[in-house]
C-alpha atoms as a printed R data frame, in Angstrom:
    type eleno elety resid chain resno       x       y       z
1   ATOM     1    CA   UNK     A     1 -10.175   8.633  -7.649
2   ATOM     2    CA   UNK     A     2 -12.298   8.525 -10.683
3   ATOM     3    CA   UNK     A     3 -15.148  10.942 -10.218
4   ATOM     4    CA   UNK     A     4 -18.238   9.625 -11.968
5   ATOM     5    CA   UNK     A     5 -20.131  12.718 -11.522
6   ATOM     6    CA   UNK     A     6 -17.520  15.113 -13.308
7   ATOM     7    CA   UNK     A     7 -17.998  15.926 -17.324
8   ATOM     8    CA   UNK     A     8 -14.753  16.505 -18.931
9   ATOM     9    CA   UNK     A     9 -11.998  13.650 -20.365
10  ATOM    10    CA   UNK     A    10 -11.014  11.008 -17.290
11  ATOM    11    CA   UNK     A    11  -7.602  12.097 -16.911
12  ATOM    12    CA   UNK     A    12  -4.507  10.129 -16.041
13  ATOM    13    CA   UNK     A    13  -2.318  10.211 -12.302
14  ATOM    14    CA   UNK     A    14   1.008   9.153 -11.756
15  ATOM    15    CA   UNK     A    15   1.135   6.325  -9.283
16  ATOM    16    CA   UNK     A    16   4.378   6.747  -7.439
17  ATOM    17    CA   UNK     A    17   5.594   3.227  -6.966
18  ATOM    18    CA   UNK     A    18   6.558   3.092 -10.348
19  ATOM    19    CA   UNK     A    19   5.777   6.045 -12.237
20  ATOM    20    CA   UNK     A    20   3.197   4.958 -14.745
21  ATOM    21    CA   UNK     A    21   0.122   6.387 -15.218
22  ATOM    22    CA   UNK     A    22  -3.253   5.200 -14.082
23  ATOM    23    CA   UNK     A    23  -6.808   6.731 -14.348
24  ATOM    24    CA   UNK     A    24  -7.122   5.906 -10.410
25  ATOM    25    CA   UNK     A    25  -5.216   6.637  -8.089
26  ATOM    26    CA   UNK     A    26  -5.616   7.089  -3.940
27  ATOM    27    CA   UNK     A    27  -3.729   7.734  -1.509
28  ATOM    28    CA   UNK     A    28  -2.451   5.201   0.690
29  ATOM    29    CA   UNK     A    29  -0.807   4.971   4.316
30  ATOM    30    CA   UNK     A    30   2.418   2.773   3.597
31  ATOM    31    CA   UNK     A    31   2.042   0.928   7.124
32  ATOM    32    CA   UNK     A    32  -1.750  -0.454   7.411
33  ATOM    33    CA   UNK     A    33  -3.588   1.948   9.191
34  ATOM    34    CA   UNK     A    34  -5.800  -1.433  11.137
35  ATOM    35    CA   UNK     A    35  -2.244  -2.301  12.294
36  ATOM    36    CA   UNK     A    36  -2.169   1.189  14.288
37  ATOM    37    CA   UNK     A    37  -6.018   1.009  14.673
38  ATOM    38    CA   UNK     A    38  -5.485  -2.811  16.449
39  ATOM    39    CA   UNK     A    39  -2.807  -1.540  19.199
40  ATOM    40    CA   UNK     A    40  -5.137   1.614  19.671
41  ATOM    41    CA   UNK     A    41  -2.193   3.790  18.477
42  ATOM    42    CA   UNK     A    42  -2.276   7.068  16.446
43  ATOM    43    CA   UNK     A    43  -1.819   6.292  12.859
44  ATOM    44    CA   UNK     A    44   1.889   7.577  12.518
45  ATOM    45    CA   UNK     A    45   2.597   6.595   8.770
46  ATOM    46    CA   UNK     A    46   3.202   8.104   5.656
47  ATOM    47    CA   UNK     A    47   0.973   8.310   2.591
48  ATOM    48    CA   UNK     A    48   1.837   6.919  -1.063
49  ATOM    49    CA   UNK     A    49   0.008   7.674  -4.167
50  ATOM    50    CA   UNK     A    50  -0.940   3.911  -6.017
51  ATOM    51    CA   UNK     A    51  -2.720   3.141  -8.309
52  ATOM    52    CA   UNK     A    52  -5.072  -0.273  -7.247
53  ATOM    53    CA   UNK     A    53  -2.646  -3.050  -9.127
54  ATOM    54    CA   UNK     A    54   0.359  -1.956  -7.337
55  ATOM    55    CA   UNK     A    55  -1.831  -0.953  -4.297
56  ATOM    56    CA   UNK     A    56  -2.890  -4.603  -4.373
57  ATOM    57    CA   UNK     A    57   0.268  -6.207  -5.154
58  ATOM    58    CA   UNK     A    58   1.908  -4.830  -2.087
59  ATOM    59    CA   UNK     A    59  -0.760  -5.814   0.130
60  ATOM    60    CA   UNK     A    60  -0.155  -9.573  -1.284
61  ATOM    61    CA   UNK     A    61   3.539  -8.880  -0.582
62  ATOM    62    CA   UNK     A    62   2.437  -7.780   3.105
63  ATOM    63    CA   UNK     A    63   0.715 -11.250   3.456
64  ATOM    64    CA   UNK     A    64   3.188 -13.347   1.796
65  ATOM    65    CA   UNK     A    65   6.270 -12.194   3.761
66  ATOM    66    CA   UNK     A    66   3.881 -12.782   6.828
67  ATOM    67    CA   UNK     A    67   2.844 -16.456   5.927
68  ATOM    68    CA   UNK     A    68   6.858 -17.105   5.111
69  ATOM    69    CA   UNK     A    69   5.909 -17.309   1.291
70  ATOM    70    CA   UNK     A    70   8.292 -16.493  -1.978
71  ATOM    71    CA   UNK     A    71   7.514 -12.895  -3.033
72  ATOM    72    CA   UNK     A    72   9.736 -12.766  -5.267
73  ATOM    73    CA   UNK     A    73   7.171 -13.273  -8.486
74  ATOM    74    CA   UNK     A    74   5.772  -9.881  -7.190
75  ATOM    75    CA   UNK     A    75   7.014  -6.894  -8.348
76  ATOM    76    CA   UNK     A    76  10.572  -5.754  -6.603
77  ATOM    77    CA   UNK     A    77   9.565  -2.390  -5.313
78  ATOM    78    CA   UNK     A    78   5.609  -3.417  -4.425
79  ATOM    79    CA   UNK     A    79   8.071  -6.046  -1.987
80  ATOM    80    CA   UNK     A    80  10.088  -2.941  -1.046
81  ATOM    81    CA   UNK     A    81   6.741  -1.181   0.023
82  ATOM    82    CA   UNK     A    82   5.908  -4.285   2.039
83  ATOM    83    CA   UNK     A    83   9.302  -4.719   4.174
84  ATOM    84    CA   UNK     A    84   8.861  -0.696   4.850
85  ATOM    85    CA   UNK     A    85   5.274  -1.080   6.259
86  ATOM    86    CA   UNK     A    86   6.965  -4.127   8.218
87  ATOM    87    CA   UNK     A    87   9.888  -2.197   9.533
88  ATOM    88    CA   UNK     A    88   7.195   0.578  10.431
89  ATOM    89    CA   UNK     A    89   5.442  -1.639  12.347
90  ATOM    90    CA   UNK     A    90   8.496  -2.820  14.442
91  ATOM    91    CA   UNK     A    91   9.409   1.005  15.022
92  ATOM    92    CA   UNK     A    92   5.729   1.167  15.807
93  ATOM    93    CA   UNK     A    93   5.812  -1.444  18.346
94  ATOM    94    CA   UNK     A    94   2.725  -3.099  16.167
95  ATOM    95    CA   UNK     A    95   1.942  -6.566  15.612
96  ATOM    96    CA   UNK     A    96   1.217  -6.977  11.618
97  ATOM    97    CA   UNK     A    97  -1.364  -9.107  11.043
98  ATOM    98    CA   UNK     A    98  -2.699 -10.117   7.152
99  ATOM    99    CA   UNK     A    99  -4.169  -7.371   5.176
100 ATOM   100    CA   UNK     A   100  -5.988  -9.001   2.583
């Protein structure tokens, strides 16, 4: 994250979906931590480095897949992201509700 406080040049991140650089980036759980946090289960995910476009986009990938929507305008691997937070969940025993 972008620290407002710090002196120095903002420097740049990799986010790892696809390897471009971005001032801000976070870390991310790839299966929605409410998912785990609904069913009162540990959070047993793993974390991804994105920046907050492809962050976003794979939340609206999440929610489109969900609603029975074409994803397919949304970047390919933000989609990929999506169906592995989905197959989490079904490991997981969760019910995936909308994220955005």
């Amino acid at each position: 994250m972008l620290d407002l406080t710090a002196s120095g040049p903002v420097l740049m991140h990799n986010c790892a979906l696809y390897q471009h650089q971005a001032a801000i980036v976070q870390a991310h759980h790839v299966c929605p931590k409410s998912w785990f946090e609904h069913a009162g289960k540990p959070i047993v995910t793993p974390l991804i480095a994105l920046c907050p476009t492809c962050h976003v986009n794979a939340h609206a990938a999440i929610d489109g897949i969900l609603a029975g929507r074409d994803v397919t305008a949304i970047p390919r691997r933000s989609v990929a992201l999506a169906r592995q937070a989905l197959a989490i969940a079904a490991q997981q025993g969760l019910t995936p509700t909308p994220t955005l």
